[in-house]
MDAnalysis code that builds the backbone (N, CA, C; Angstrom):
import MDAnalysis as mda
import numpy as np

u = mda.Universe.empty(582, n_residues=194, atom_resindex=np.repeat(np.arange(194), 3), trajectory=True)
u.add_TopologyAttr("name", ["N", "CA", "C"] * 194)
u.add_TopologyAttr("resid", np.arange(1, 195))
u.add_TopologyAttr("resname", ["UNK", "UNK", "UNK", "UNK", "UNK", "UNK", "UNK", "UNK", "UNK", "UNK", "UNK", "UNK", "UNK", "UNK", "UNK", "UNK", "UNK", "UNK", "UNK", "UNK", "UNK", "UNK", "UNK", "UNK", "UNK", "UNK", "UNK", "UNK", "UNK", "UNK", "UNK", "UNK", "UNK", "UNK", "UNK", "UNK", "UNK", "UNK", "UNK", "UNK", "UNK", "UNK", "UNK", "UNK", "UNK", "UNK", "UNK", "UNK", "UNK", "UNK", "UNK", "UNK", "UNK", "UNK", "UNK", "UNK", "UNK", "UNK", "UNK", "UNK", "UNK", "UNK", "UNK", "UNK", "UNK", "UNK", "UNK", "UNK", "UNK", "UNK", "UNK", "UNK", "UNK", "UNK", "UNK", "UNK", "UNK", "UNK", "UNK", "UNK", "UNK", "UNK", "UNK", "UNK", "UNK", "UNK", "UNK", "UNK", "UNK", "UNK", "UNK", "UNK", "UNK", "UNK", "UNK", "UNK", "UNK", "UNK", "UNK", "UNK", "UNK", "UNK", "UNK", "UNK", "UNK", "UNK", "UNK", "UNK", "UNK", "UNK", "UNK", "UNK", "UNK", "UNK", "UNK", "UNK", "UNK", "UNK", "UNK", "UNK", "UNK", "UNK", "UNK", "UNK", "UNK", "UNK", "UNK", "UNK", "UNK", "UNK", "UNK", "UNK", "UNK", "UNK", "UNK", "UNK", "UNK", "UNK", "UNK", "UNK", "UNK", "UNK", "UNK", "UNK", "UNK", "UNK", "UNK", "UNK", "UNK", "UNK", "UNK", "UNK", "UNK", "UNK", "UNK", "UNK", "UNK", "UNK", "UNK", "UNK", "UNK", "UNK", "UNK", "UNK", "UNK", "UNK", "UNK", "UNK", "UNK", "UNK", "UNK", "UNK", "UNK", "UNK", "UNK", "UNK", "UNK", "UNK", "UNK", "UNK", "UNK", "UNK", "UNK", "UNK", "UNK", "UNK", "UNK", "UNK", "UNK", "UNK", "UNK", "UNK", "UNK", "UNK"])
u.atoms.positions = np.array([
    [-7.135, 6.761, -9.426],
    [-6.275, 5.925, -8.612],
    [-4.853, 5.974, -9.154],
    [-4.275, 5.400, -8.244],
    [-2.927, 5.797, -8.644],
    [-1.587, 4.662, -8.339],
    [-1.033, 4.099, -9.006],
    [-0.103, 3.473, -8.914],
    [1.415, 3.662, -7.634],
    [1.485, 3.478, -6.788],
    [2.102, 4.134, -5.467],
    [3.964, 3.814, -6.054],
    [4.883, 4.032, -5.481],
    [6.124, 3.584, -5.335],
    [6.365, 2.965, -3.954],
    [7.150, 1.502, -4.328],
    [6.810, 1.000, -3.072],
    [8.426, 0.979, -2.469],
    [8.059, 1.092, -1.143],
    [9.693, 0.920, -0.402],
    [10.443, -0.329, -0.222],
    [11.839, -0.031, -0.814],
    [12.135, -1.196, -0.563],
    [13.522, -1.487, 0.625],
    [13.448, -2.349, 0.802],
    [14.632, -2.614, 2.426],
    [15.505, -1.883, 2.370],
    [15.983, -1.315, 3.243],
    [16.873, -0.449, 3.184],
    [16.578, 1.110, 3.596],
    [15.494, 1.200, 3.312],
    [14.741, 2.688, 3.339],
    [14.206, 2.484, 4.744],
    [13.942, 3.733, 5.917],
    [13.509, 3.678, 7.170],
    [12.127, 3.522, 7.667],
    [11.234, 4.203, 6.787],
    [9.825, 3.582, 6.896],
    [9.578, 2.097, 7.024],
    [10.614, 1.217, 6.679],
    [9.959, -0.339, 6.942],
    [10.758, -0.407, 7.961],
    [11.409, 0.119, 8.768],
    [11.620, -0.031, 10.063],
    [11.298, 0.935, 11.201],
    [10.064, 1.310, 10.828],
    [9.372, 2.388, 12.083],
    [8.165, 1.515, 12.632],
    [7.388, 1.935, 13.956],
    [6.350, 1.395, 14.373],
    [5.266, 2.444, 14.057],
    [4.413, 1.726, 13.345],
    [3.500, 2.719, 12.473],
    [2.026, 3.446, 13.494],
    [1.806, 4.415, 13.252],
    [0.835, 4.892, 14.320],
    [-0.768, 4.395, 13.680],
    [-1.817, 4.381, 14.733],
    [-2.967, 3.774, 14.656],
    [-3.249, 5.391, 13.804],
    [-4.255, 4.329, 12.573],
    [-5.255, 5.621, 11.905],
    [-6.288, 6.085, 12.671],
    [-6.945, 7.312, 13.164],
    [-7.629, 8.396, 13.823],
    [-9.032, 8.103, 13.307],
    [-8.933, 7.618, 12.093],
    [-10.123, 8.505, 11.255],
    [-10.257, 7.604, 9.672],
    [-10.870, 6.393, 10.079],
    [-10.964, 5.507, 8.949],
    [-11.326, 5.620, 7.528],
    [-12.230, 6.337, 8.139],
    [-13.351, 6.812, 6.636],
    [-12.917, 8.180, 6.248],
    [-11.962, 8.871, 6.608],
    [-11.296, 10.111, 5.994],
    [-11.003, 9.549, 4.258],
    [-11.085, 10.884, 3.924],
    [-10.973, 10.921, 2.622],
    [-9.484, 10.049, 1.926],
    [-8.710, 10.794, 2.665],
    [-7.201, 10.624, 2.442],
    [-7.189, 9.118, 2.655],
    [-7.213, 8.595, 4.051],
    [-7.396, 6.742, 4.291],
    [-8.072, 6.316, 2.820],
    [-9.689, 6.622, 2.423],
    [-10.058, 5.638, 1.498],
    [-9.387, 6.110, -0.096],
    [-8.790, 7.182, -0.105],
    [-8.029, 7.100, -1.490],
    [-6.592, 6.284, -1.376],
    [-6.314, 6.610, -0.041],
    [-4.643, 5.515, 0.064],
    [-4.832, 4.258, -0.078],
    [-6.211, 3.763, 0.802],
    [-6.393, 2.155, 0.590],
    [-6.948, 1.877, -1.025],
    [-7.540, 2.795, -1.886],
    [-7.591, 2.382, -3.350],
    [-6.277, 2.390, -3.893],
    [-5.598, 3.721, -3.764],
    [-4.324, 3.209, -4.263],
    [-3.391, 2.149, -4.070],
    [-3.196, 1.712, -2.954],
    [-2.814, 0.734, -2.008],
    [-3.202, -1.113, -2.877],
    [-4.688, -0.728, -2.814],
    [-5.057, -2.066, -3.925],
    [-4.130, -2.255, -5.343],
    [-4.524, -0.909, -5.800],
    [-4.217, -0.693, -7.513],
    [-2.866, -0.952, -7.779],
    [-1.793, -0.771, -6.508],
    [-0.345, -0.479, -6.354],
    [-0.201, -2.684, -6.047],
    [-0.663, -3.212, -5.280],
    [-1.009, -4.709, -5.174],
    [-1.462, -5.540, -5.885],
    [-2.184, -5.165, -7.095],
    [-2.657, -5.471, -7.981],
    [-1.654, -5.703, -9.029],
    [-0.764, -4.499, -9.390],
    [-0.004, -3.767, -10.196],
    [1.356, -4.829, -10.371],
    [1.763, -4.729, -8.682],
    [2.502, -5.574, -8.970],
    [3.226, -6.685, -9.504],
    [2.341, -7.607, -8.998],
    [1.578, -8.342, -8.309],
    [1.723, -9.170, -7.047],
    [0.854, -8.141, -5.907],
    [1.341, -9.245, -4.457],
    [0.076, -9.537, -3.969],
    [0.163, -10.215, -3.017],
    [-1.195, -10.875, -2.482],
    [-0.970, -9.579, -1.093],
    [-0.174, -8.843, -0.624],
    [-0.860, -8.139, 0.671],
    [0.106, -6.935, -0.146],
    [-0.042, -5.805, 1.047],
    [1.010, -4.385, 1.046],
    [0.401, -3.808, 2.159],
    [1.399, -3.211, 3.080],
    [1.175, -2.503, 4.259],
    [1.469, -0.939, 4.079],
    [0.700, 0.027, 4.612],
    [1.272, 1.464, 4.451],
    [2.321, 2.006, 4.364],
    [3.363, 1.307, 5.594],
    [4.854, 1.847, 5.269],
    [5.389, 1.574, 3.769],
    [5.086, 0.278, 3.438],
    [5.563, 0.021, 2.074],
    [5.910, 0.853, 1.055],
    [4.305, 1.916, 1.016],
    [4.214, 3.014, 0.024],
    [4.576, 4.190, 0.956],
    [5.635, 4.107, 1.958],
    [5.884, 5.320, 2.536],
    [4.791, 6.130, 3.641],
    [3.873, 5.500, 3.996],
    [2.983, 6.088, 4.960],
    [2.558, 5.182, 6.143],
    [3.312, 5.835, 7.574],
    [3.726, 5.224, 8.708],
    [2.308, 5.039, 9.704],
    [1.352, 4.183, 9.357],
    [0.026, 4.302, 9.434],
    [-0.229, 2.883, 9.927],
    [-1.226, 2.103, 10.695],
    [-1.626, 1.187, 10.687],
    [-2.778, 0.086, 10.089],
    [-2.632, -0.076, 8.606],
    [-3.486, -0.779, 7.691],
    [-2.707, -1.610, 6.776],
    [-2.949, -2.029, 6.268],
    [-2.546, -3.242, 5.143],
    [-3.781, -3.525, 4.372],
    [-3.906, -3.728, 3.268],
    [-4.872, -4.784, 2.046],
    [-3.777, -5.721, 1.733],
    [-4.927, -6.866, 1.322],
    [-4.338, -7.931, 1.206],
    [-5.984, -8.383, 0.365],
    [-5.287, -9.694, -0.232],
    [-6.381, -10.992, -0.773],
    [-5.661, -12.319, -0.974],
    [-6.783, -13.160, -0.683],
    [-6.009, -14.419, -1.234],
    [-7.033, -15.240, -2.296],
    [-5.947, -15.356, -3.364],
    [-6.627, -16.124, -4.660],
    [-7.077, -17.432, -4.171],
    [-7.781, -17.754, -5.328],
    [-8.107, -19.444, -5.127],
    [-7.169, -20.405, -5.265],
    [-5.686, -19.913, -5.867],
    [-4.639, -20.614, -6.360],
    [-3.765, -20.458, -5.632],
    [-3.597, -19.380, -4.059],
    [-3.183, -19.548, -3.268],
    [-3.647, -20.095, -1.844],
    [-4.482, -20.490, -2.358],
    [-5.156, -21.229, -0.849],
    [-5.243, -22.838, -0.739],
    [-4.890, -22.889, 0.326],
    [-4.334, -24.235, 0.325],
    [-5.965, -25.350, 0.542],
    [-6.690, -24.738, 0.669],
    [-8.187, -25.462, 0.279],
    [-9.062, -25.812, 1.485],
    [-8.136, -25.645, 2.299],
    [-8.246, -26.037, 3.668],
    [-9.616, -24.712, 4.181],
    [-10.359, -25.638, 5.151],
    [-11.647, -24.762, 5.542],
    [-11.478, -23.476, 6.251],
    [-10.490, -23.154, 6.889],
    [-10.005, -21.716, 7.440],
    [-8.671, -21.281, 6.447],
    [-8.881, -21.328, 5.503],
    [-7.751, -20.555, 4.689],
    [-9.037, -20.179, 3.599],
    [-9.274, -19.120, 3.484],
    [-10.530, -18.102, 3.722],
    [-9.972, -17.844, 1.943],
    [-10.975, -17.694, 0.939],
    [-10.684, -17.285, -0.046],
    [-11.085, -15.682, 0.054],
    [-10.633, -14.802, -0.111],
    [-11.078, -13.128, -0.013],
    [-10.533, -12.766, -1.388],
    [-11.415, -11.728, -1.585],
    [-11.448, -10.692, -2.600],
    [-10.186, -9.593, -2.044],
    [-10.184, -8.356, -2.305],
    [-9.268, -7.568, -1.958],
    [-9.737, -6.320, -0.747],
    [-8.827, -6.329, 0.354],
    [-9.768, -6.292, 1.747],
    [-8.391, -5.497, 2.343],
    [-8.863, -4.367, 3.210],
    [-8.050, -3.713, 4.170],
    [-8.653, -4.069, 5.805],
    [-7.527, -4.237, 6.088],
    [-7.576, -3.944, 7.851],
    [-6.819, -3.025, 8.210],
    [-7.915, -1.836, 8.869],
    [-7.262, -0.792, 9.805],
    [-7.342, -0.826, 10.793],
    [-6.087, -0.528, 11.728],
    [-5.559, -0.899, 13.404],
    [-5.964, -1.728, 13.781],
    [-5.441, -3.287, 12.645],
    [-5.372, -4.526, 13.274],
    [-4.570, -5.305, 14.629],
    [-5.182, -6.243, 14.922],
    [-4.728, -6.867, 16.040],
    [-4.954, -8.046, 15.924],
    [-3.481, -8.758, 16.063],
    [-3.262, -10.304, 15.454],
    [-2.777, -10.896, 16.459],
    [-3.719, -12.247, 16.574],
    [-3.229, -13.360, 17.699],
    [-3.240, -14.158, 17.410],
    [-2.074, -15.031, 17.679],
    [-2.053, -16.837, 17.618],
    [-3.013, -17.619, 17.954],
    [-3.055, -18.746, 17.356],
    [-4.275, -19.378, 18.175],
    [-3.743, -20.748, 18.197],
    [-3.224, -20.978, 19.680],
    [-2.218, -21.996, 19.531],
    [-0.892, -22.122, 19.458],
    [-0.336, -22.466, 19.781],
    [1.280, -22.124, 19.686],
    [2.176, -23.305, 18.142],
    [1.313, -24.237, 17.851],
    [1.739, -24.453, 16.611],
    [2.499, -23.455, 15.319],
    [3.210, -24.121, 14.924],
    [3.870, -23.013, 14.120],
    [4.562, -23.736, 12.924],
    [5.097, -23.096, 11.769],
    [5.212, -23.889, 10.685],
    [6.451, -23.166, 9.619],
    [7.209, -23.229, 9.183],
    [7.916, -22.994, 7.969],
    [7.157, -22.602, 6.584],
    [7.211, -21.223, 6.269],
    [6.227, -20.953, 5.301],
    [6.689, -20.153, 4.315],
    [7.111, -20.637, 2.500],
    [7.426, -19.264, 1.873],
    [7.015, -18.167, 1.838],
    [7.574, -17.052, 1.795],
    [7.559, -15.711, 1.929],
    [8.452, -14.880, 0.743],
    [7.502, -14.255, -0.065],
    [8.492, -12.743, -0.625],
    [7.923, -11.790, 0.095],
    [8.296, -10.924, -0.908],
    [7.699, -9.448, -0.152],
    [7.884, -8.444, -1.183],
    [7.022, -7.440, -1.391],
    [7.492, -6.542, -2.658],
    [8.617, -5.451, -2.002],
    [8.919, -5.572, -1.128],
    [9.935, -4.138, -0.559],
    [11.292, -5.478, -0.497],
    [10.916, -6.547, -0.713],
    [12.371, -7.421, -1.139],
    [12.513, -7.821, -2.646],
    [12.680, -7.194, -3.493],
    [11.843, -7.966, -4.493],
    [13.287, -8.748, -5.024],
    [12.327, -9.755, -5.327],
    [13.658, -11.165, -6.222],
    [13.933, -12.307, -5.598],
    [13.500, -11.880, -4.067],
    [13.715, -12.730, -2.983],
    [12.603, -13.253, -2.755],
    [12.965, -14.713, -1.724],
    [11.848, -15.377, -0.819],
    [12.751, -16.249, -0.156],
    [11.970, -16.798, 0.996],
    [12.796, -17.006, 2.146],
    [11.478, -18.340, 2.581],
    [11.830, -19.325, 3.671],
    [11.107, -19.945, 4.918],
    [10.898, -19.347, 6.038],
    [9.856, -18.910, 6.089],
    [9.362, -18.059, 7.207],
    [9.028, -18.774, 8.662],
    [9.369, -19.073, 9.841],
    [8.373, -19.311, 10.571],
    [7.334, -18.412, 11.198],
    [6.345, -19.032, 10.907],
    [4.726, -18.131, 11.202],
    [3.972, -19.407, 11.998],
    [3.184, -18.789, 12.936],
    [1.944, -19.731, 13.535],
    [0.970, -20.118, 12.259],
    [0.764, -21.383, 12.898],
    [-0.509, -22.061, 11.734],
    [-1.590, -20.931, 11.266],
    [-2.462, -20.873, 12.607],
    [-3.531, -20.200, 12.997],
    [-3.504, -18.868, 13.687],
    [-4.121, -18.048, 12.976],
    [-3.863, -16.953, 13.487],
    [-5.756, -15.963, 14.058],
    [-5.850, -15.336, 14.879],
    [-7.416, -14.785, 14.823],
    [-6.735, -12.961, 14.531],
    [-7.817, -12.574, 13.681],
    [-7.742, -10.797, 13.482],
    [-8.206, -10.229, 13.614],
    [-8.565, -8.716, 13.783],
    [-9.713, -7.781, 13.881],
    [-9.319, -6.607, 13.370],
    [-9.964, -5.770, 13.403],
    [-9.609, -4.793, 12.827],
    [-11.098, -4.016, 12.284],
    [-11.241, -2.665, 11.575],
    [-12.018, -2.010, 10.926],
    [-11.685, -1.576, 9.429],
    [-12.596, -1.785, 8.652],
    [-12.727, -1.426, 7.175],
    [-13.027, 0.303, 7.087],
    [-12.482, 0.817, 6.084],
    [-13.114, 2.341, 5.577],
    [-13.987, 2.414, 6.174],
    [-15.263, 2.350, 6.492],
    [-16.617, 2.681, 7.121],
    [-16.613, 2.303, 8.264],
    [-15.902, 1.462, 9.003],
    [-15.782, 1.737, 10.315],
    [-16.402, 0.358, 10.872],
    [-16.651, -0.460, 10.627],
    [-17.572, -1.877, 10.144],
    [-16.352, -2.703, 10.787],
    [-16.328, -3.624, 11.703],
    [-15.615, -4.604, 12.316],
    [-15.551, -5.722, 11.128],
    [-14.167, -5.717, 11.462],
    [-13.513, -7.166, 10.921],
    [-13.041, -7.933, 11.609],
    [-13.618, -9.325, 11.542],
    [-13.109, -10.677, 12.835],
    [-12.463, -11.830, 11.854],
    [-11.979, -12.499, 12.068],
    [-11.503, -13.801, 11.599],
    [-10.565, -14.522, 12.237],
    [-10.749, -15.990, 12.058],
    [-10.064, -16.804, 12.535],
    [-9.567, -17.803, 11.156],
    [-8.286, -17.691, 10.866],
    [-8.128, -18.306, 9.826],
    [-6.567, -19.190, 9.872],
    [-6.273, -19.975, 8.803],
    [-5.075, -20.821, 8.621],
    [-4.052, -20.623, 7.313],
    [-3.548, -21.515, 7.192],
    [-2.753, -21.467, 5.839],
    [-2.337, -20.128, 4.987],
    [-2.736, -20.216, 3.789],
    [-1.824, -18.748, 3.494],
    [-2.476, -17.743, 3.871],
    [-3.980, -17.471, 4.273],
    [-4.628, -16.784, 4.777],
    [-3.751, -16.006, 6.077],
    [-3.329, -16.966, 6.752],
    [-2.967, -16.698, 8.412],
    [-1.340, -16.233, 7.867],
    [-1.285, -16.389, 6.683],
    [0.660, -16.553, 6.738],
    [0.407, -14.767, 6.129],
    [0.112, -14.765, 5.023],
    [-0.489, -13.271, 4.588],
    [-0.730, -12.221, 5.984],
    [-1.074, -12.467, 6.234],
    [-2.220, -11.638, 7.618],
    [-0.876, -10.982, 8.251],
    [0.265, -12.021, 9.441],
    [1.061, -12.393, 9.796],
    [2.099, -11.382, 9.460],
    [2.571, -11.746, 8.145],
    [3.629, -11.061, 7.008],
    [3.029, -9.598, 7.063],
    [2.029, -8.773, 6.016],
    [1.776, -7.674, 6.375],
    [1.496, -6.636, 7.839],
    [1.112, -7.735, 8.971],
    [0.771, -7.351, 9.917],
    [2.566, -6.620, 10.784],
    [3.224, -7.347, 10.209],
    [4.762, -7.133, 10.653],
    [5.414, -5.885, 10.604],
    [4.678, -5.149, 8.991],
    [5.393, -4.523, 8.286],
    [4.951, -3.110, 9.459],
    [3.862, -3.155, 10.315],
    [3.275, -2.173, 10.967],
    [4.093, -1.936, 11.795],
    [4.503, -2.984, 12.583],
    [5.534, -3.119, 13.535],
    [7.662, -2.708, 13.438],
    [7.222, -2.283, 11.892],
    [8.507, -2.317, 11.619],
    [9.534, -3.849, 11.273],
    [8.909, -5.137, 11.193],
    [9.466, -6.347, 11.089],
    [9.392, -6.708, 9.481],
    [10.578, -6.877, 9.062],
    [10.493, -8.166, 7.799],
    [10.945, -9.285, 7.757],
    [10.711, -9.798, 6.877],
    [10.636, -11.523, 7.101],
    [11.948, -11.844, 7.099],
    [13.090, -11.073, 7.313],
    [14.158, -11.899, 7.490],
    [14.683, -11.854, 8.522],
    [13.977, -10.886, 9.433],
    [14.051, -10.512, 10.808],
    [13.455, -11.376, 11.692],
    [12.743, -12.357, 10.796],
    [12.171, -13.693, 11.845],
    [12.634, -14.770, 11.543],
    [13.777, -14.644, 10.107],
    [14.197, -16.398, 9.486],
    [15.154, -16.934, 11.031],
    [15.531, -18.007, 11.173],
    [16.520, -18.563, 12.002],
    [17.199, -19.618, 11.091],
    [17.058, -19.775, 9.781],
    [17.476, -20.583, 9.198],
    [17.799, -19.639, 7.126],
    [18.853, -18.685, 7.198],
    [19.220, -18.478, 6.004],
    [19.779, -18.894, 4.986],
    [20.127, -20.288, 5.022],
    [20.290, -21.400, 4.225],
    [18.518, -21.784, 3.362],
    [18.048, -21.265, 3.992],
    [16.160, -21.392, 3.350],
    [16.018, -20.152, 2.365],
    [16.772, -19.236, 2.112],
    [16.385, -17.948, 1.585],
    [17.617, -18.261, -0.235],
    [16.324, -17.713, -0.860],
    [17.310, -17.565, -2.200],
    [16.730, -16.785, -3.620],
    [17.017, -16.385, -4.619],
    [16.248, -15.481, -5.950],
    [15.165, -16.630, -6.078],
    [14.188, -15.767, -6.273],
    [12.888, -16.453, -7.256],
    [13.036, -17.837, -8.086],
    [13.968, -17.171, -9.339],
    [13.924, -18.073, -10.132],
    [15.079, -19.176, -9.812],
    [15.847, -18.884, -8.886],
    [16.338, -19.922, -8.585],
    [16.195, -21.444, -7.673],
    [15.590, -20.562, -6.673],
    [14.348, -21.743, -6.152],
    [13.592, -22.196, -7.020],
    [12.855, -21.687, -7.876],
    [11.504, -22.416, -9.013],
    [12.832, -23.210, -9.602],
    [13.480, -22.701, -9.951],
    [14.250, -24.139, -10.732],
    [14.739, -25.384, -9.817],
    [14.933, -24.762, -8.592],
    [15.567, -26.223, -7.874],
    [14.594, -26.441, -8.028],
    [13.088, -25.966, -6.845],
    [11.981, -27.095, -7.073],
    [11.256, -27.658, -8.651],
    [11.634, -27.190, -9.566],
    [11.331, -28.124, -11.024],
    [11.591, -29.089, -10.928],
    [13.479, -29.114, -10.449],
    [14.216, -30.075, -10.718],
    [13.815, -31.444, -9.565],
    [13.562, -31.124, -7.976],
    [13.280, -31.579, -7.300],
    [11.707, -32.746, -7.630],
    [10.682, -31.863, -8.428],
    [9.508, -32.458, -9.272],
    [9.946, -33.136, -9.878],
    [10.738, -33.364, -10.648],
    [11.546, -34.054, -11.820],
    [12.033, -35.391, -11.140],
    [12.624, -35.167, -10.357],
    [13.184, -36.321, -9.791],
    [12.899, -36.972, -9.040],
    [11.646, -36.499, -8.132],
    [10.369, -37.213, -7.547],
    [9.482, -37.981, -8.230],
    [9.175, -37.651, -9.655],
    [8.668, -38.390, -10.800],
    [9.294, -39.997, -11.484],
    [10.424, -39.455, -11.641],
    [12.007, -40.460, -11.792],
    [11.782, -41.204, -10.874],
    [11.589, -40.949, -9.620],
    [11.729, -42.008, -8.790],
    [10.370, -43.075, -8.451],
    [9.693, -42.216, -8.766],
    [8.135, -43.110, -8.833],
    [8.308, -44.058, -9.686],
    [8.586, -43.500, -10.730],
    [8.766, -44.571, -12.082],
    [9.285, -45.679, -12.142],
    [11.066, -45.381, -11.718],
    [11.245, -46.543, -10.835],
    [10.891, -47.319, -10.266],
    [10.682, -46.841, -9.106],
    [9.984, -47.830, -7.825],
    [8.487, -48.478, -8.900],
    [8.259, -47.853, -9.506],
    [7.062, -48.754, -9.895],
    [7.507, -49.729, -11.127],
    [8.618, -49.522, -11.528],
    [8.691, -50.739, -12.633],
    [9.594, -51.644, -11.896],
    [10.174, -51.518, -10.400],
    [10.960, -52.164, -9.699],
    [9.703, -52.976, -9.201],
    [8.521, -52.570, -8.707],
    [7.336, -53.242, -7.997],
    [6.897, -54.543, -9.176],
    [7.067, -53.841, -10.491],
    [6.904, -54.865, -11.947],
    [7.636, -56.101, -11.744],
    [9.462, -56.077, -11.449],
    [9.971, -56.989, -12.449],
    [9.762, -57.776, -11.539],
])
């Protein structure tokens, strides 16, 4: 297996519409989708779509940890999982503000709007149907890689770039924001005292 180079904005593969794979269980597909993992892994991201690593194809792997799931009964805990020539639908027109990086942005993250709920399908290496109906980061994951097929990144859907900023600079506002949500409890509760 092999560690891939991944594309990052700017480069034209993340803005092409990627063609449906022919031939799932070809050799070439199940060594790209191992590399594809190993390259997601490596990183570390929770999805990666083909263009990413330069191949204008329709699949993505993805997983979601236990520490990214919001606990909720359709935000699906998965191991590490490809969908080839997926097809993603809303379910519902609800919709929500959701962080987002991306490894072809790297440093960045943004407020995404994405639908709550999303349903998927698609086929695995062997040719074996994949269905789901899922929520939370499950549906936001799905969503995000599913884009990258289409040629879309997540800043191509913000309407609000006042939401977008470096990594570590957001983790520090929100520290600070924790911090002072704490402060204020404290308060209010020795104000509830005197």
């Amino acid at each position: 297996m092999t560690v891939l180079k991944i594309a990052r904005m700017g480069h034209p593969v993340l803005l092409e519409r990627c063609r449906p794979v022919a031939d799932p269980g070809a050799p070439e597909i199940r060594r790209l989708v191992r590399d594809m993992v190993e390259t997601m892994e490596d990183a570390p991201g929770a999805g990666l779509a083909a263009p990413q690593v330069h191949v204008p194809l329709r699949l993505f792997v993805f997983r979601v940890r236990p520490d990214r799931s919001t606990g909720a009964p359709d935000d699906t805990v998965i191991g590490n999982t490809v969908v080839i020539n997926p097809v993603v639908e809303p379910v519902g027109e609800e919709m929500h503000l959701r962080w987002e990086g991306c490894l072809s942005i790297p440093g960045l993250r943004a407020a995404v709007p994405r639908f709550r709920r999303v349903r998927y399908s698609g086929v695995d290496c062997d040719g074996q149907p994949i269905t789901a109906e899922v929520g939370g980061f499950h549906a936001g994951v799905v969503q995000h890689e599913n884009d990258h097929l289409d040629g879309i990144l997540y800043p191509m859907r913000m309407t609000d770039f006042g939401r977008m900023g470096f990594n570590d600079e957001i983790s520090r506002a929100q520290e600070l924001a924790q911090r002072l949500e704490a402060i204020h409890a404290e308060w209010d509760g020795a104000a509830g005292n005197g």
